[in-house]
TISESE-80427 format. One record per residue (C-alpha): residue in one letter; x, y, z; residue number from 1. Coordinates in nm, 3 decimals, m for minus. Example, Ala and Ser with C-alpha at 12.3 -4.5 7.8 and 13.67 -1.06 7.14 Angstrom:
residues 2
resn  px  py  pz  resi
A  1.230  m0.450  0.780  1
S  1.367  m0.106  0.714  2
END
This chain:
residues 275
resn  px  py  pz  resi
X  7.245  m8.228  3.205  1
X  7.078  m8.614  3.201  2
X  7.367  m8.730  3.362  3
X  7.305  m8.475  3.649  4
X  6.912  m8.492  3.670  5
X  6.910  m8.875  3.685  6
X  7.020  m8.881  4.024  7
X  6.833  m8.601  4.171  8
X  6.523  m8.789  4.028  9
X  6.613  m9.112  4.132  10
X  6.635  m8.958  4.520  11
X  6.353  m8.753  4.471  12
X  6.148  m9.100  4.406  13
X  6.320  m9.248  4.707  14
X  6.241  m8.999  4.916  15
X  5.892  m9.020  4.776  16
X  5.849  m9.403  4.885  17
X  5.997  m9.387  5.200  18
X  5.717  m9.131  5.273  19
X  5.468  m9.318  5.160  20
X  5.598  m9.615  5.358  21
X  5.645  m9.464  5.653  22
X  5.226  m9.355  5.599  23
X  5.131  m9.733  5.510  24
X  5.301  m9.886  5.808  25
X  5.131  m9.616  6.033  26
X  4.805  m9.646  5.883  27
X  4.803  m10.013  5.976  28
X  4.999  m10.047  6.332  29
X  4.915  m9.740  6.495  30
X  4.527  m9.834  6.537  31
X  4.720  m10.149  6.718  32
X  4.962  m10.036  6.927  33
X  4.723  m9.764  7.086  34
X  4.522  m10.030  7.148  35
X  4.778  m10.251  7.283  36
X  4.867  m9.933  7.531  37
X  4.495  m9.852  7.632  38
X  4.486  m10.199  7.744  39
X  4.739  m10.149  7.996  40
X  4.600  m9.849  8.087  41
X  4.399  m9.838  8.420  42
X  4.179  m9.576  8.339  43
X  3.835  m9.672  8.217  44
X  3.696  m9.619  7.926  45
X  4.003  m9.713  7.702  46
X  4.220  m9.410  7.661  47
X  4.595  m9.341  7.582  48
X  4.586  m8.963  7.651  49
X  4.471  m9.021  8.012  50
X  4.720  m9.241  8.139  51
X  4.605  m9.326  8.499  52
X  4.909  m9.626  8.543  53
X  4.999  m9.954  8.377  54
X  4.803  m10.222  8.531  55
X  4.695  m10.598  8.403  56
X  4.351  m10.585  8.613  57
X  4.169  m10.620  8.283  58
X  4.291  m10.941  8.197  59
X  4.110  m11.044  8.499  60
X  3.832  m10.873  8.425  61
X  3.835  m11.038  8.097  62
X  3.894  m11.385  8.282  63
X  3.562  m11.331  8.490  64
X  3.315  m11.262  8.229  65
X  3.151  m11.564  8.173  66
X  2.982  m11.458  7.873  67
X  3.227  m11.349  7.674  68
X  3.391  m11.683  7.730  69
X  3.097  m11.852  7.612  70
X  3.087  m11.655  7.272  71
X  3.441  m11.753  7.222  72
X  3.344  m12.139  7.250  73
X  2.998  m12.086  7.035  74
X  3.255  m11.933  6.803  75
X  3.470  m12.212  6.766  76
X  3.173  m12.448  6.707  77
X  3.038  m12.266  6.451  78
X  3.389  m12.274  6.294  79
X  3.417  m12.621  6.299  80
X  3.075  m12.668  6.179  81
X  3.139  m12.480  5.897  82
X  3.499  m12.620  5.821  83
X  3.323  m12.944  5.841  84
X  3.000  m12.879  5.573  85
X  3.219  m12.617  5.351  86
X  3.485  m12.812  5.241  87
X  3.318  m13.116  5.131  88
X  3.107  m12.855  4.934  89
X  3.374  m12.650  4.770  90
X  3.535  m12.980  4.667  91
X  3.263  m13.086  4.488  92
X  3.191  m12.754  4.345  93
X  3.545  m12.725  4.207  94
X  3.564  m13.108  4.062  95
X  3.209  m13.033  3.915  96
X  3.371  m12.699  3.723  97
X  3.688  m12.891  3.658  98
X  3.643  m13.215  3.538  99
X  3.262  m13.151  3.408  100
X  3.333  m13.024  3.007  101
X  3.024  m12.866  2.940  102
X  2.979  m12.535  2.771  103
X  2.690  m12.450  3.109  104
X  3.003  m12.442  3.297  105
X  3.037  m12.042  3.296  106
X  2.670  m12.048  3.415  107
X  2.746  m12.316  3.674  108
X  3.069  m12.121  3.825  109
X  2.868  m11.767  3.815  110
X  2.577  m11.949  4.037  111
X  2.828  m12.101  4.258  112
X  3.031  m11.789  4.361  113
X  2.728  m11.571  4.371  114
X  2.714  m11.602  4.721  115
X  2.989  m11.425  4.763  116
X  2.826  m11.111  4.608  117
X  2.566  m11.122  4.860  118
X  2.535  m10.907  5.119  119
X  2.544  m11.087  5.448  120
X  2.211  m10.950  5.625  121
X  2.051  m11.161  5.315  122
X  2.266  m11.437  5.421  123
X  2.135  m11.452  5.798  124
X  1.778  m11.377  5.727  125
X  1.725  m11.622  5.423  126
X  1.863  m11.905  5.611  127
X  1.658  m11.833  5.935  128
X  1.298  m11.799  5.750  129
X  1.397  m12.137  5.563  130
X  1.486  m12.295  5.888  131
X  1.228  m12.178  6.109  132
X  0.963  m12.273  5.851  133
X  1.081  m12.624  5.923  134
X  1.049  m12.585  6.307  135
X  1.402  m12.532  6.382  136
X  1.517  m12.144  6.568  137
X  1.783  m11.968  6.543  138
X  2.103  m12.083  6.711  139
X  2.442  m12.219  6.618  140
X  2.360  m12.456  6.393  141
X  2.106  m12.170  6.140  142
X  2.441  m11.988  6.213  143
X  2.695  m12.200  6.085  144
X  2.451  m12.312  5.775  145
X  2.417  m11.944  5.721  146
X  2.836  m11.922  5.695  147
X  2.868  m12.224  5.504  148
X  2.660  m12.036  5.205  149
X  2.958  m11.820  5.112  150
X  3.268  m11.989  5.293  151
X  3.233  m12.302  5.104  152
X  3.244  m12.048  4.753  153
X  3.573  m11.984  4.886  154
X  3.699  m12.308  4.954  155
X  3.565  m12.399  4.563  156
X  3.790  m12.115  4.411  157
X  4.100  m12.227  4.646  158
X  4.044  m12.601  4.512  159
X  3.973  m12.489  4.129  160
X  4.290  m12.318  4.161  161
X  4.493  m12.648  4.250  162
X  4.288  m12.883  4.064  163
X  4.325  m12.668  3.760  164
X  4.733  m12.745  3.812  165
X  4.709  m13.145  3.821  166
X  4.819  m13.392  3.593  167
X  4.484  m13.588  3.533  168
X  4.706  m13.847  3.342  169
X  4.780  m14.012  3.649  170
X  4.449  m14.025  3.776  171
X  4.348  m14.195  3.434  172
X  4.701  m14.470  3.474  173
X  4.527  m14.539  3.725  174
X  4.243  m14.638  3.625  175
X  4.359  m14.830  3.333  176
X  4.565  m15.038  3.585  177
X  4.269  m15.153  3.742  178
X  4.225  m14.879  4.043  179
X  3.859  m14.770  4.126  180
X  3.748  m14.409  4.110  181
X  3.761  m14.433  4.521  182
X  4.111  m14.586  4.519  183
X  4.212  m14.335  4.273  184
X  4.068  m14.014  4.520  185
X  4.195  m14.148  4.824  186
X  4.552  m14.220  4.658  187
X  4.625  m14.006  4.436  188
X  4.408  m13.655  4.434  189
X  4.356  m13.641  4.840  190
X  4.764  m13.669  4.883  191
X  4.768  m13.366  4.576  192
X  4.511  m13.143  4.752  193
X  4.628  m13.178  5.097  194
X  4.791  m12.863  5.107  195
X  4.506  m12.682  5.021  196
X  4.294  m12.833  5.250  197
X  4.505  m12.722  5.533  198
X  4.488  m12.377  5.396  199
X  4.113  m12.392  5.324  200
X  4.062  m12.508  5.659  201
X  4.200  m12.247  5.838  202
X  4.053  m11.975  5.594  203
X  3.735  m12.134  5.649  204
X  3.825  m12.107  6.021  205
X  3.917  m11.736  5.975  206
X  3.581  m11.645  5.798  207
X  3.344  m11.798  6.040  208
X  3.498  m11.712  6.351  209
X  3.520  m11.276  6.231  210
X  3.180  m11.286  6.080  211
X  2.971  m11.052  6.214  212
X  2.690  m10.983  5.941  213
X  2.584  m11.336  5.869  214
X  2.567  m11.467  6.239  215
X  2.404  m11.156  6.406  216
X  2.068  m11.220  6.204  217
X  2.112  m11.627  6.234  218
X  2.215  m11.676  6.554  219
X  1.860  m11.610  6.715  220
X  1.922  m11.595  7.102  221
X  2.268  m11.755  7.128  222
X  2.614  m11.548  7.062  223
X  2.934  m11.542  6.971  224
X  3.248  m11.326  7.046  225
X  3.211  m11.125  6.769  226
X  2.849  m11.051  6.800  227
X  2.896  m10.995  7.212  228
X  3.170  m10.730  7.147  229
X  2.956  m10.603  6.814  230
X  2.662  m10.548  7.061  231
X  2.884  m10.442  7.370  232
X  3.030  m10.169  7.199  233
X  2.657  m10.000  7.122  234
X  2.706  m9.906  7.491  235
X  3.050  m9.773  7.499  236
X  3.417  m9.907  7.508  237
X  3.524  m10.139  7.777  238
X  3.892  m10.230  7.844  239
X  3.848  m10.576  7.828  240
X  3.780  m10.607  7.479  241
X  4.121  m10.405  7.427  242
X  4.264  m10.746  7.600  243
X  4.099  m10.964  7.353  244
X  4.247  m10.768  7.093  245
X  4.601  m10.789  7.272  246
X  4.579  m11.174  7.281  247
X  4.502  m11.227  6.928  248
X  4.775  m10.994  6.823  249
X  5.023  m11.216  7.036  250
X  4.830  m11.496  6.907  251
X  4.892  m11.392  6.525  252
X  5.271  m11.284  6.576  253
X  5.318  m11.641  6.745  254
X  5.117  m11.795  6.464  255
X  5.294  m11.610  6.167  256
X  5.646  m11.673  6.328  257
X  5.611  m12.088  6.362  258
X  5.483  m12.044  5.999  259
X  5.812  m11.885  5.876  260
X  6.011  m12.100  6.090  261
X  5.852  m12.440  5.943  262
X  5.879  m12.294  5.636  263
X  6.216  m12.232  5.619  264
X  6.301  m12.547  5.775  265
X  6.141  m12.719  5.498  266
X  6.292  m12.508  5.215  267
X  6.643  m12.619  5.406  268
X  6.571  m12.938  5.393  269
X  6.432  m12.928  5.041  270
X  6.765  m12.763  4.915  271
X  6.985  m12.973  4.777  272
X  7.337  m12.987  4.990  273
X  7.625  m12.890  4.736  274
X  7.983  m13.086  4.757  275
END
């Protein structure tokens, strides 16, 4: 009787997950590939059940407008603004919880992530009362400060968690060999947080340029993409921001696949070759 029922369970389970795969995978693509296909689509607004012909006119469409052009570059200035002011920040955040042994340190790492529990709307409006008291209005740079508040909370926790994983016996051989506390950073613990730079960097990247929340009540008169299509969208659907979404899908699929492929080019060469 076990020997039987075993089996039947066992497919009954697979059964089971392939189900609930087969859910999961549509829950997340479909949304995409309708609007991939509604972007093609040259019937106006985006649709998928009205199929009036393929066409690529909204790419040109997209080309033309000016303004959504601009948001993309304020976004990628704000990025790099943020990139720029976060990461020095998290740095010193992390070595300050790190290195600092103090028993004020579970107060110090509760204040410094606590930005991350605040809603966003606080986050834009804070920052543009502070700034505006001191003469300057809202724009791209109240918008990147206003990012920086909780990005750089991030980039702390992704350098705590590398920091926490160094030998700081090198660091201190250094030292007794004669190296200054600059010498030591730039040689030794710059080289061992490189790859989490890189990473921070483009998570940092990745935050500011999707934020929606924080910008739209820092930004004052200027824009970004998000906040264009955020306030576009108030007055119905337009095919063109289907395109944007189309790029940045082919965007991430390019990104993701150089990723794997450097990857695995360095785990190749990594790999020792056997005789």
């Amino acid at each position: 009787m076990s020997g039987r029922s075993q089996p039947a369970f066992g497919q009954g389970s697979r059964v089971l997950l392939n189900i609930y795969m087969v859910v999961f995978f549509a829950y997340m693509f479909l949304p995409l590939i309708l609007m991939v296909a509604a972007g093609f689509n040259d019937f106006s607004p985006p649709s998928v059940t009205v199929w009036k012909g393929f066409t690529l006119k909204w790419f040109g469409v997209l080309a033309e407008d000016t303004r959504m052009w601009q948001g993309l570059i304020n976004s990628v200035v704000i990025a790099t603004g943020v990139i720029v002011v976060s990461l020095p920040l998290g740095l010193a955040g992390a070595f300050l919880i790190t290195r600092l042994d103090s028993r004020y340190n579970g107060l110090l790492y509760g204040i410094m992530v606590s930005p991350l529990l605040t809603p966003g709307i606080i986050l834009g409006i804070s920052t543009l009362i502070f700034w505006r008291a001191g003469g300057v209005s809202g724009g791209l740079f109240t918008a990147a400060i206003a990012q920086t508040t909780y990005i750089s909370s991030f980039t702390m926790l992704m350098f705590m968690a590398r920091l926490e994983r160094q030998d700081v016996t090198l660091e201190e051989a250094a030292m007794d060999l004669g190296a200054s506390h600059a010498q030591v950073f730039r040689r030794i613990t710059i080289p061992f947080l490189k790859p989490t730079i890189l990473t921070a960097s483009f998570i940092a990247f990745l935050q500011s340029f999707e934020n929606y929340n924080t910008t739209i009540f820092s930004i004052g008169g200027s824009h970004t993409l998000v906040t264009e299509i955020g306030s576009r969208m108030r007055f119905g659907l337009s095919p063109s921001v289907n395109v944007i979404g189309i790029i940045f899908v082919i965007l991430t699929i390019v990104g993701a696949s150089i990723y794997v492929l450097l990857r695995e080019r360095e785990n190749a060469s990594a790999t020792p070759v056997k005789a």
